[in-house]
N, C-alpha and C positions, 0 to 999 in steps of 0.2 A: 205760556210764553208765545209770544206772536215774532213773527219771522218777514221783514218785505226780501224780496230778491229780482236781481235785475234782470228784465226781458227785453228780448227784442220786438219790435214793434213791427210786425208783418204786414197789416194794411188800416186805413185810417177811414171811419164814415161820421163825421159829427163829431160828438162827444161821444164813442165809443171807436175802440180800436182793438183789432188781434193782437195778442204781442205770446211770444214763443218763448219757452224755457226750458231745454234738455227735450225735445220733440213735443212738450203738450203744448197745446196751444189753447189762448182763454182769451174771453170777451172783457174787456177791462175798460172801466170810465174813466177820460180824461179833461175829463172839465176844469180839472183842480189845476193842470199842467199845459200853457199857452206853447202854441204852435207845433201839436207833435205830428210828424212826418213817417213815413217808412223806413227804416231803417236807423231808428230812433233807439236809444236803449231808455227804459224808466225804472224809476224803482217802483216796486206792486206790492202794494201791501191790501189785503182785506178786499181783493178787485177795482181797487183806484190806484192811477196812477198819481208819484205825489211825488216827484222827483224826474228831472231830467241829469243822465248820466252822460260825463266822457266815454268816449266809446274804447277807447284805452283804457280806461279805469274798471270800465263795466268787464271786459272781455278779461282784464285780469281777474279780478272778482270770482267772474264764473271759473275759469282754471282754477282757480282756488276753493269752491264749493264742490268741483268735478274731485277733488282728492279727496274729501269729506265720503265719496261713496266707498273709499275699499277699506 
């Protein structure tokens, strides 16, 4: 089973960008997804981003996967 989960997007060079999930932070391409910015949430599946998220949507989300840990 495969899993994307939504990150924040910490800083942007190209077709590649940081983007941060529960402190790891990963090198993820965004070529599939126009104009992504810093403070951007995407969905990440497989190291591409393939989706741009509400940031409402996304930050409930994570609250929601943060409960998933206990």
């Amino acid at each position: 089973m495969c899993l994307a989960v939504p990150m924040k997007v910490v800083s942007v060079k190209g077709n590649t960008a940081v983007a941060e999930f529960g402190g790891l932070k990963k090198e993820v391409n965004v070529e599939l997804v126009a104009g992504v910015k810093k403070g951007d949430y995407l969905i990440i599946h497989a190291g591409c981003a393939i989706e741009k998220l509400d940031r409402d949507y996304a930050e409930e989300t994570l609250s929601l996967l943060g409960g998933l840990k206990k």
